[in-house]
C-alpha positions in Angstrom: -55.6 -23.5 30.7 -56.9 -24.4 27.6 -54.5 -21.4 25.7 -51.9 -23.3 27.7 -52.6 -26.9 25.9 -53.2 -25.3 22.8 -50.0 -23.5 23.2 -48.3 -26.5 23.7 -50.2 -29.0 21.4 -49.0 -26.7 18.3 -45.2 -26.6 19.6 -45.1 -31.0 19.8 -43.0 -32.1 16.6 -45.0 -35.0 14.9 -42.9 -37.9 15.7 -42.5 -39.2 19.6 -44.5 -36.3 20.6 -47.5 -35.4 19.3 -48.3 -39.0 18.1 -47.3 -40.3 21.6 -49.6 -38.4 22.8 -52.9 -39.2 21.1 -53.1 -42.7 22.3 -53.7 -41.9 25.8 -56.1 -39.1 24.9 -58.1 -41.7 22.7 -57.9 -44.5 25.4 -59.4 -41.8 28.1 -62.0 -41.0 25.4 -63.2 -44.5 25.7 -61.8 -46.1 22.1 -59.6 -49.2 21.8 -56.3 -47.8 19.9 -55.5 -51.2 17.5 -52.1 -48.9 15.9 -49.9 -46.9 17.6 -47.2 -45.3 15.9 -44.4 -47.3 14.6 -41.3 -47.2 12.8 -40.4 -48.8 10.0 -44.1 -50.1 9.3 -45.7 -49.8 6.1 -48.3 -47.2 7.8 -50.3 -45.9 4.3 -51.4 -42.7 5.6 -52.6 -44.2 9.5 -50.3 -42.7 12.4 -53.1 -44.3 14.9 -55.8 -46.0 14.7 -58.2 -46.6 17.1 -62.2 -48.5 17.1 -65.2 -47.2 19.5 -67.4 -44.2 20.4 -67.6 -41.5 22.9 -70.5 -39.1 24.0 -73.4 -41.8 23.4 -72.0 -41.6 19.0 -72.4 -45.1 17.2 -69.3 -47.0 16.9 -66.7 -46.5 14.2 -63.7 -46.5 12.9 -61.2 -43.9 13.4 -58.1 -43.6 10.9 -55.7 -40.2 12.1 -52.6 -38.6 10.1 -51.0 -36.3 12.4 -49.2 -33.6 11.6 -47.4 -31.0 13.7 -47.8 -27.2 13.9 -49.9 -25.4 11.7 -51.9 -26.7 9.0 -49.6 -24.9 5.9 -49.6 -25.6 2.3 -46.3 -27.3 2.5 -47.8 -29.2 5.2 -50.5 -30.1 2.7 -49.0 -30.5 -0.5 -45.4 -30.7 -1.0 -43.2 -33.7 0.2 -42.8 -36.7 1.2 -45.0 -36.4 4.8 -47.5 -34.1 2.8 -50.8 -34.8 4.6 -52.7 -34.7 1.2 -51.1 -37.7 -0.3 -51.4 -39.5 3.4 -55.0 -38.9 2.9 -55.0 -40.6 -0.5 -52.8 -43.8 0.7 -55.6 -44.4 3.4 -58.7 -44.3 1.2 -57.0 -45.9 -1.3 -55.1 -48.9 0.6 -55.7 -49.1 4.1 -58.9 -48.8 4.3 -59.0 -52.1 1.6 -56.5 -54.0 3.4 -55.3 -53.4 6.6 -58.6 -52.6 8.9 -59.8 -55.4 10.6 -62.2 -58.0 9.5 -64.6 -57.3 12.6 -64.6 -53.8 12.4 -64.9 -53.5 8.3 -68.5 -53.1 8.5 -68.4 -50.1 10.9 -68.4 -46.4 10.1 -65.0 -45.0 9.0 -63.5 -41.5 10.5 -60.6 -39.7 8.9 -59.2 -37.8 11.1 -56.8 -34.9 9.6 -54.9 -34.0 13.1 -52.6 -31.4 13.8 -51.5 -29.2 17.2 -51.8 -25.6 15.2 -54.3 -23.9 13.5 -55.8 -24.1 9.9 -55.0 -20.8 7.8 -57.7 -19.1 6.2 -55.5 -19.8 3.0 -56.3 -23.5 3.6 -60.0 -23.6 4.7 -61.3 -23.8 1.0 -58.3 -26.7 -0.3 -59.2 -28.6 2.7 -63.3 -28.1 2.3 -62.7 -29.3 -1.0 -60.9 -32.6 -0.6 -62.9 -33.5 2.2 -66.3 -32.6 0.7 -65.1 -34.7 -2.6 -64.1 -37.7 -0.9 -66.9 -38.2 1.8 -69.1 -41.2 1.2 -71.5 -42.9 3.1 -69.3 -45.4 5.4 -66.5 -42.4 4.7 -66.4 -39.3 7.0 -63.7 -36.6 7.8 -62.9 -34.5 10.8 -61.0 -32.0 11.2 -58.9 -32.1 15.0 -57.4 -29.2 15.4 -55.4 -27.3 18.3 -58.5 -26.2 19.5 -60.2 -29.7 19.1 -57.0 -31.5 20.8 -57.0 -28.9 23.6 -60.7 -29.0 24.7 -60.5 -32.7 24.5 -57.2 -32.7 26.4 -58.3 -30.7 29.0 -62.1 -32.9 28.9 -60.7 -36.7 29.4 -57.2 -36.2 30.8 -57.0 -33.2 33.2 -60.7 -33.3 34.2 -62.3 -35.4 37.1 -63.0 -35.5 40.7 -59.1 -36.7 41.4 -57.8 -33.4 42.0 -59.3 -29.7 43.0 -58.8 -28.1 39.6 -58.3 -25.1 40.4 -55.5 -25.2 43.0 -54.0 -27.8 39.7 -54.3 -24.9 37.1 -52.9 -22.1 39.6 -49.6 -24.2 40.2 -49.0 -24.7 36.5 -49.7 -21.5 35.6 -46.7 -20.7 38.3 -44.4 -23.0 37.3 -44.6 -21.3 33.5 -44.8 -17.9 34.5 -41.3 -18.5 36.6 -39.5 -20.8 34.2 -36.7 -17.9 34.4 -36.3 -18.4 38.1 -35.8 -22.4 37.7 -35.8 -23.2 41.8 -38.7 -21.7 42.3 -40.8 -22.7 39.1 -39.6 -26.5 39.7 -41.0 -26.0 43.9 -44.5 -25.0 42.0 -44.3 -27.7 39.3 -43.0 -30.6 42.2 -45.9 -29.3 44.4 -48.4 -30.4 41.5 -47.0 -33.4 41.1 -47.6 -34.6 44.7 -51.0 -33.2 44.0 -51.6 -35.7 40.9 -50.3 -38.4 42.8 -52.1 -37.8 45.9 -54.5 -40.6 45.3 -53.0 -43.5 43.6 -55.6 -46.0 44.1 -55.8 -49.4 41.8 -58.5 -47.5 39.7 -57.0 -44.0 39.6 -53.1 -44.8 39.4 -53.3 -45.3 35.0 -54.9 -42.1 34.9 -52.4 -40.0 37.3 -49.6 -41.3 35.4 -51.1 -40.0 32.3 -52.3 -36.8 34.0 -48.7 -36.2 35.0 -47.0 -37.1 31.9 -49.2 -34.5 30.1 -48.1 -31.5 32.2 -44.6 -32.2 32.5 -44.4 -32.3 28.7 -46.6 -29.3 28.8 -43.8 -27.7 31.5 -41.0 -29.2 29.4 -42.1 -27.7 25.8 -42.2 -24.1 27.8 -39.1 -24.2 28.9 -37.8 -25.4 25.8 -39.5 -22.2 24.1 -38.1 -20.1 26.9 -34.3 -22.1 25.6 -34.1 -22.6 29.7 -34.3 -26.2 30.6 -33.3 -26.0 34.4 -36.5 -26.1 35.9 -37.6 -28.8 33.3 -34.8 -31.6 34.6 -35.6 -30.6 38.1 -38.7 -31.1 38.0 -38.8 -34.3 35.3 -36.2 -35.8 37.9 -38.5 -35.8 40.8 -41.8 -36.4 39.3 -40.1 -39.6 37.5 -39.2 -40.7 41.2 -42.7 -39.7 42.7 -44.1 -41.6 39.3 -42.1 -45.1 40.5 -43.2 -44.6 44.3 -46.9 -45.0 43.2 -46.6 -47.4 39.9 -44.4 -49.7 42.5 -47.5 -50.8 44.3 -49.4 -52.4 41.3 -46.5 -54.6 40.1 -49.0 -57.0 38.5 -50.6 -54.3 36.3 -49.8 -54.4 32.6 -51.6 -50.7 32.2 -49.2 -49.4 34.9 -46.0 -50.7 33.7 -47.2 -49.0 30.2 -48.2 -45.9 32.0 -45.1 -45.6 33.7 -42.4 -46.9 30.9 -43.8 -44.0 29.1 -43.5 -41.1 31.8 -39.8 -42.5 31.7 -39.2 -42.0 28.0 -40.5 -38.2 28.8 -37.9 -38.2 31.5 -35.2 -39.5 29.1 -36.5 -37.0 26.5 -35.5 -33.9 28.9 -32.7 -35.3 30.1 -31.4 -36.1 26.4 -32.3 -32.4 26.1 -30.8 -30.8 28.7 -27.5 -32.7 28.3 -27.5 -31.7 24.6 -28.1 -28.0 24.8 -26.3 -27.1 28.1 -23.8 -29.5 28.4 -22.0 -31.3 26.0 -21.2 -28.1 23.8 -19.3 -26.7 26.2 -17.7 -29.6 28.2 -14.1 -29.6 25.8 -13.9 -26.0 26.4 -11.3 -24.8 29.2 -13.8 -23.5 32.2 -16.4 -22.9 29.9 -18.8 -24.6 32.0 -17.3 -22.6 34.9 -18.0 -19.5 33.4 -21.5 -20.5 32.1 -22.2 -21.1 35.9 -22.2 -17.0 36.1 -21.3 -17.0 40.0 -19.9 -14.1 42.4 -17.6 -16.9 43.7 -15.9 -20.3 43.6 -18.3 -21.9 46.1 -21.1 -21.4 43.5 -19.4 -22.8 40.8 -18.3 -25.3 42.6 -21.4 -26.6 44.0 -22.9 -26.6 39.7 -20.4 -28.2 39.2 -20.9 -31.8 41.0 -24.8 -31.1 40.6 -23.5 -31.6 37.1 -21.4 -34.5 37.1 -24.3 -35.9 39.0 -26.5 -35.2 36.0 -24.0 -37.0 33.5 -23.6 -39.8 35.9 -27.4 -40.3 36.0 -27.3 -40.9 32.2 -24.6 -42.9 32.4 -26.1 -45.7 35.0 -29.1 -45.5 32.5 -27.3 -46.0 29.8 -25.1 -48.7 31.0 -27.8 -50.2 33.1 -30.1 -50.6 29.6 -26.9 -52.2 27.8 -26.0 -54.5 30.4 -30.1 -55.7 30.5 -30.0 -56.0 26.2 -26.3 -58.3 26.8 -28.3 -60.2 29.3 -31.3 -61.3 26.6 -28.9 -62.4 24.1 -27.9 -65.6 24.3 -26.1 -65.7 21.1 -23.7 -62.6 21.9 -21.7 -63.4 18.9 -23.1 -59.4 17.3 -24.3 -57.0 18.1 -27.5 -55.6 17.3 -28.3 -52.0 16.6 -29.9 -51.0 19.5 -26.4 -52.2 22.0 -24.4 -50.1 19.0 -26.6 -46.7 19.5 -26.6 -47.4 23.6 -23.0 -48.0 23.4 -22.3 -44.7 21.4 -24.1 -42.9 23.5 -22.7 -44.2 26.6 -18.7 -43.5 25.4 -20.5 -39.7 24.8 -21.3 -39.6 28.6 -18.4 -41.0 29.7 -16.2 -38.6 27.6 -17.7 -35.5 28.7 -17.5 -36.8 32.6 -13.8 -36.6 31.7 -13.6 -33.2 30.0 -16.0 -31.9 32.5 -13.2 -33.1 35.2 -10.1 -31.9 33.0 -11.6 -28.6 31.8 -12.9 -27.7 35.4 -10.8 -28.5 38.1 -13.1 -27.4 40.7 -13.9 -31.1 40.6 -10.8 -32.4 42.1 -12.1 -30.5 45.0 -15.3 -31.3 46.4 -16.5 -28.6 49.2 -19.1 -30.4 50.2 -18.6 -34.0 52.1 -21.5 -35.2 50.6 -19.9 -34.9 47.4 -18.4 -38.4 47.9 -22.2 -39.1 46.4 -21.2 -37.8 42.9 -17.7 -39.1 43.0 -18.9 -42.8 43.9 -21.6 -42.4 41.1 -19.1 -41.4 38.5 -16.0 -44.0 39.7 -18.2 -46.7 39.8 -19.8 -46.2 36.1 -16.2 -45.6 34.5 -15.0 -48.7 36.7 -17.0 -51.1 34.5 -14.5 -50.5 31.2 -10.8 -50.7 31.4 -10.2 -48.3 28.9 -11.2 -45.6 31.1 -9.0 -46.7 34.1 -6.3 -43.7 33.3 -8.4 -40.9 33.7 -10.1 -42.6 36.5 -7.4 -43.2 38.4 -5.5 -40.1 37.9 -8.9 -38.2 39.1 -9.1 -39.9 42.0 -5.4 -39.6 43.1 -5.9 -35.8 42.5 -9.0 -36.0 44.3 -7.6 -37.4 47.5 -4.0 -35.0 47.4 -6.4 -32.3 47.2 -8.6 -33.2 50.2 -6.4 -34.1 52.4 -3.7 -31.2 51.9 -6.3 -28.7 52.0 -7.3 -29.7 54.9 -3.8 -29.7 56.4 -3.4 -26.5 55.0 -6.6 -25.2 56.1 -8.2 -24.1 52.8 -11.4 -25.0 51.6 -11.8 -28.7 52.7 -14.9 -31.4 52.8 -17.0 -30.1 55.7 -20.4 -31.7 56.6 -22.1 -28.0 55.8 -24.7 -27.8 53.4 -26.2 -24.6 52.2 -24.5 -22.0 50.4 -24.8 -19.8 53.2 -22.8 -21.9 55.7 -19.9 -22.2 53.1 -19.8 -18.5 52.2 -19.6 -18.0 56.2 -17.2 -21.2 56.2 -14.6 -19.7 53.6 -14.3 -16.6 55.6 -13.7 -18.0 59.0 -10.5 -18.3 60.8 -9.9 -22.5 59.7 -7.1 -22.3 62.4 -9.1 -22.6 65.0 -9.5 -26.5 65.8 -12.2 -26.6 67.2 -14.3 -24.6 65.0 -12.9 -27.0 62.5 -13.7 -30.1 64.2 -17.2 -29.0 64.3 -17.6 -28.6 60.5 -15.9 -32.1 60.3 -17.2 -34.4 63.0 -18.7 -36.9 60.8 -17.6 -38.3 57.0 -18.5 -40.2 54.0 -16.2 -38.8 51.8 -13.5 -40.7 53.5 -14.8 -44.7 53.6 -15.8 -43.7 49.8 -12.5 -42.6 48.8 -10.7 -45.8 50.7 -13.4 -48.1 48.9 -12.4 -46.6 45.3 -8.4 -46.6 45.8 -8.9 -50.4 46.7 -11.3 -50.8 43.6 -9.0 -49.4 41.2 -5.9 -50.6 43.3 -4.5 -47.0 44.0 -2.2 -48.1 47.2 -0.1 -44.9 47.3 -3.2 -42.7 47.5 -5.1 -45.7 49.7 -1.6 -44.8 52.3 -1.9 -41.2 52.6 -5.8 -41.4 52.9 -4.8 -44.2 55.9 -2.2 -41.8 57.2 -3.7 -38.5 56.8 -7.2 -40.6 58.7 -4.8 -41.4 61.9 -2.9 -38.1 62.2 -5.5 -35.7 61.5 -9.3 -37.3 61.8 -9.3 -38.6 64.9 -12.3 -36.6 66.3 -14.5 -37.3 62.7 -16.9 -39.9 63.3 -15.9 -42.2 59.6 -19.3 -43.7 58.8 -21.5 -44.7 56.3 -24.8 -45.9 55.1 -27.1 -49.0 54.5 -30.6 -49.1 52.8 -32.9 -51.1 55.8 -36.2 -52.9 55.7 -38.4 -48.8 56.1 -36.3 -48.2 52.7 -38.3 -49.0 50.8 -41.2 -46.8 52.4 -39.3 -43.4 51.7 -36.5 -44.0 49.2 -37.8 -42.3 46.0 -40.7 -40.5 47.8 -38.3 -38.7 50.4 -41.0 -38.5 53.3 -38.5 -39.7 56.0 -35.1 -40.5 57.0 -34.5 -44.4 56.6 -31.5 -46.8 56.3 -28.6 -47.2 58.7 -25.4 -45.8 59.2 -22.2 -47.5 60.6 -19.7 -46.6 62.0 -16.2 -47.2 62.6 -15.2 -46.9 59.4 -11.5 -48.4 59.0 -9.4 -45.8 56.5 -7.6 -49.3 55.3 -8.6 -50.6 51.7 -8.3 -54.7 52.8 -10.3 -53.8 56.0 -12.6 -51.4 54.6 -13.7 -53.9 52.8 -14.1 -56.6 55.3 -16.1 -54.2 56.8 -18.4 -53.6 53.8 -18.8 -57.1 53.0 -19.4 -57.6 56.9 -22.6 -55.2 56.6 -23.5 -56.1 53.4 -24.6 -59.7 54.5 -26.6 -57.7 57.1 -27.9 -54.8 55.3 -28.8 -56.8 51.9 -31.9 -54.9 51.8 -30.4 -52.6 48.6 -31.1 -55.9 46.5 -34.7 -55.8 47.7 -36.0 -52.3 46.7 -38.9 -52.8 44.4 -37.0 -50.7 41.6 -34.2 -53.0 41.6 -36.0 -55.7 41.5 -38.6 -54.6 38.8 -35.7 -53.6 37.0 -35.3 -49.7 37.3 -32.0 -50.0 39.1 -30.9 -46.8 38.4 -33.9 -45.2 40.1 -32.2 -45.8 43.4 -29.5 -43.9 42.2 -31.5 -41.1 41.5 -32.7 -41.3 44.1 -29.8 -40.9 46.8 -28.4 -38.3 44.6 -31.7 -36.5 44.8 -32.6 -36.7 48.5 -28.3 -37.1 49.5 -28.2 -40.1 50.6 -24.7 -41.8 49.9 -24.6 -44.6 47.1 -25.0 -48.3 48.8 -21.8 -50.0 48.7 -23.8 -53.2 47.9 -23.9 -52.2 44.5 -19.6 -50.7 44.6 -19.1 -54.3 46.6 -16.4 -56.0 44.0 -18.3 -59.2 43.7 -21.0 -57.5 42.6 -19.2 -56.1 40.1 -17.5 -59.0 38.4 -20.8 -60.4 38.4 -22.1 -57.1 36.2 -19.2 -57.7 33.7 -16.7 -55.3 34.1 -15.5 -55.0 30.7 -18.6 -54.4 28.8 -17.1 -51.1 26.8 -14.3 -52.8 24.8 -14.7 -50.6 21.9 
């Protein structure tokens, strides 16, 4: 394991990685970190600093400039983030001016940190200028790969909280399969509940640590391996198991920091994923299609929502963050940077939804009837800006002629089967016969879903054939759908049980339809009361039913809800 962390210490890039790591390592090692990286400080050499002992030592001071990779003579020498003249700037001005008053009379520690390893070539520069400049109340040490991996491996992945060696086969798993993504993700989700296993008040900091270790440890591999599958997989599920323990210490300060910075990892892999496998390709006519590599059109189909799902995901994120920033400004007369970057990235996301749909047009025909999942996810986040009502609307006409005629003409329509299997077997029966096709239909989703979107976005034409197609040919399909309730909250990101409740009943009429959500709504309010929407994670419930299937809670489509969540928060 330890060739593992080393492995992975000296492949972490300097900034948001291997500086983000070294506070939680120097917190578990039992010092007080008084500077954590930060950008656009003045930092004079100090990426962290941090005051306290470990192992029984006298208390001191300890100053790091971190470095990533090896230890080269660029690294040393030349250029702006040199680590030579880093050195200077903090036993020349820090050291003077910025420590503490209370801790100036303690022992000072450079520490010269990097993931890699030291060259021979270096041994005797570094020697040198460390030999030179050590004084009394001055010391250097060196922290290494090696050094970071032992200690690593001593104060965040030891301890009685899990049987290490059943921890270390797992992750050794998950790596060695990162090729075969399902089945390295099963190993790597396994640990996870493994970490998590006992989230007492005491042990839930460290878990949350624990776990954000390995998945960057997983996610660096992969990277390596240019194969991020299993990565998003498995970041998407721990970052849901991560919220189903951190949820029951709302109060804790240490928790919420623990946990808002296993969701920057998550936002890191997604962010990657979506930037090497997705948005290259997404302009291109069935590239995406293609990249799926599949014998058939059922494969490539099924990517293909799991896909748009993805992209949705970031969306809600994205927009969910914007709408929280417009929120805390009173002023809203301009707009700071942070809106402008969220906002750039969000009309990215929303643009590749709609070359994903144009380029692939698979999409206008969802196999699956739990598909309505994805197409609620991606209606509703391009619903909130006006600009993107064309492409919306023209998706979701074409969505609705397609369904419905290939039903009628008894070609590859919504059924309620789920695994690949059952479609394969599905595509090659005889769709004539009613009442095998009654069986792979007797219950729907997709249906109340569509009906709630036409009225949304005012589509009466498509709302009329949905309403007449329903009556003529659905009469044996139970039209339902479903509620969070008060066990929700028990098994909504964990995915332990079933939960919620399902209607039925469903009216295939856009003004009743929704009478009849807003008539449950009242009733089944409980969406509002999940801890992640009120804590503020919102979009974790999304996740979540997109992860464990369940369909998206019309509370949130409800159009009241919406006006009150500004609709027209894109305008540019």
């Amino acid at each position: 394991m330890k060739l593992i962390l080393k492995e992975y210490l000296a492949s972490l890039r300097e900034r948001e990685e291997l500086d983000a790591i070294l506070p939680d390592l120097l917190s578990q090692m039992g010092l007080n970190v008084i500077i954590s990286p930060t950008r656009g400080v003045p930092e004079y050499g100090v990426d962290i600093a941090a005051v306290g002992s470990f192992k029984g030592k006298e208390e001191k001071v300890y100053l790091f400039s971190v470095k990533s990779g090896d230890l080269t003579r660029a690294h040393w020498d030349s250029g702006d983030q040199a680590l030579r003249p880093s050195l200077n700037d903090i036993k020349d001005v820090f050291i003077e001016n910025r420590i503490p008053e209370q801790h100036k009379d303690k022992p000072i520690v450079i520490g010269i940190c990097f993931g890699g390893d030291m060259p021979s070539s270096m041994v005797d520069r570094v020697v040198s200028y460390t030999k030179s400049n050590t004084t009394k109340c001055i010391a250097y040490e060196i922290w290494n790969g090696d050094v970071l991996a032992s200690f690593v491996s001593e104060y965040l992945l030891s301890g009685s909280l899990l049987p290490w060696d059943r921890q270390s086969s797992l992750m050794r798993k998950s790596l060695a399969l990162i090729e075969e993504p399902i089945v390295s993700s099963r190993h790597f989700c396994e640990l996870v509940r493994l970490i998590l296993e006992n989230d007492t008040d005491k042990k839930i900091v460290k878990s949350l640590i624990q776990l954000n270790l390995v998945l960057w440890i997983f996610f660096s591999w992969c990277r390596d391996e240019e194969n991020l599958e299993a990565a998003y997989i498995s970041a998407e599920y721990s970052l849901l198991l991560a919220w189903d323990s951190a949820k029951k210490f709302p109060r804790k300060t240490t928790v919420k920091s623990a946990f808002e910075n296993f969701l920057k990892t998550y936002h890191t892999i997604s962010d990657a994923y979506l930037e090497k496998s997705i948005f290259p390709f997404v302009d291109k006519k069935h590239a995406i299609s293609q990249l799926v590599s599949a014998p058939c059109s059922i494969s490539i189909n099924l990517k293909l929502f799991d896909i748009l799902g993805r992209l949705t995901i970031k969306g809600q994120w994205l927009l969910f963050e914007l709408s929280e920033l417009y929120k805390k400004d009173v002023s809203k007369k301009y707009e700071s940077e942070e809106q402008k970057a969220i906002k750039k990235q969000l009309r990215k996301v929303k643009g590749a939804i709609n070359q994903l749909v144009i380029n692939n047009p698979l999409l206008l025909s969802p196999y699956k009837d739990e598909h309505a999942i994805e197409l609620a996810m991606a209606l509703h986040l391009l619903y909130q800006d006006n600009n993107d009502d064309g492409f919306a609307e023209s998706w979701l006409d074409a969505v609705v002629d397609r369904v419905t005629f290939s039903f009628i003409t008894n070609g590859m329509y919504p059924t309620n089967l789920h695994s690949y299997e059952q479609l394969l077997e599905h595509r090659n029966k005889d769709k004539t016969d009613s009442s095998y096709k009654e069986s792979v239909t007797k219950a729907s989703i997709l249906y109340p879903t569509l009906t709630i979107l036409c009225e949304l976005y005012g589509r009466e034409e498509a709302a009329k054939q949905l309403e007449g197609f329903s009556s003529e040919h659905l009469k044996h399909c139970t039209l339902q759908y479903w509620y969070p309730n008060e066990a929700s909250e028990e098994h909504v990101f964990s995915g332990t049980d079933q939960h919620g409740v399902a209607t039925t009943d469903f009216p295939i009429n856009g003004k009743a339809a929704l009478e009849h959500v807003e008539e449950e709504s009242q009733y089944s309010n409980f969406f509002w009361e999940l801890s992640a929407v009120k804590q503020g994670y919102l979009p974790l419930v999304l996740m979540a039913c997109r992860h464990y299937r369940y369909p998206v809670p019309f509370n949130l489509l409800f159009p009241e809800r919406l006006k009150a969540n500004n609709r027209e928060v894109d305008k540019t």
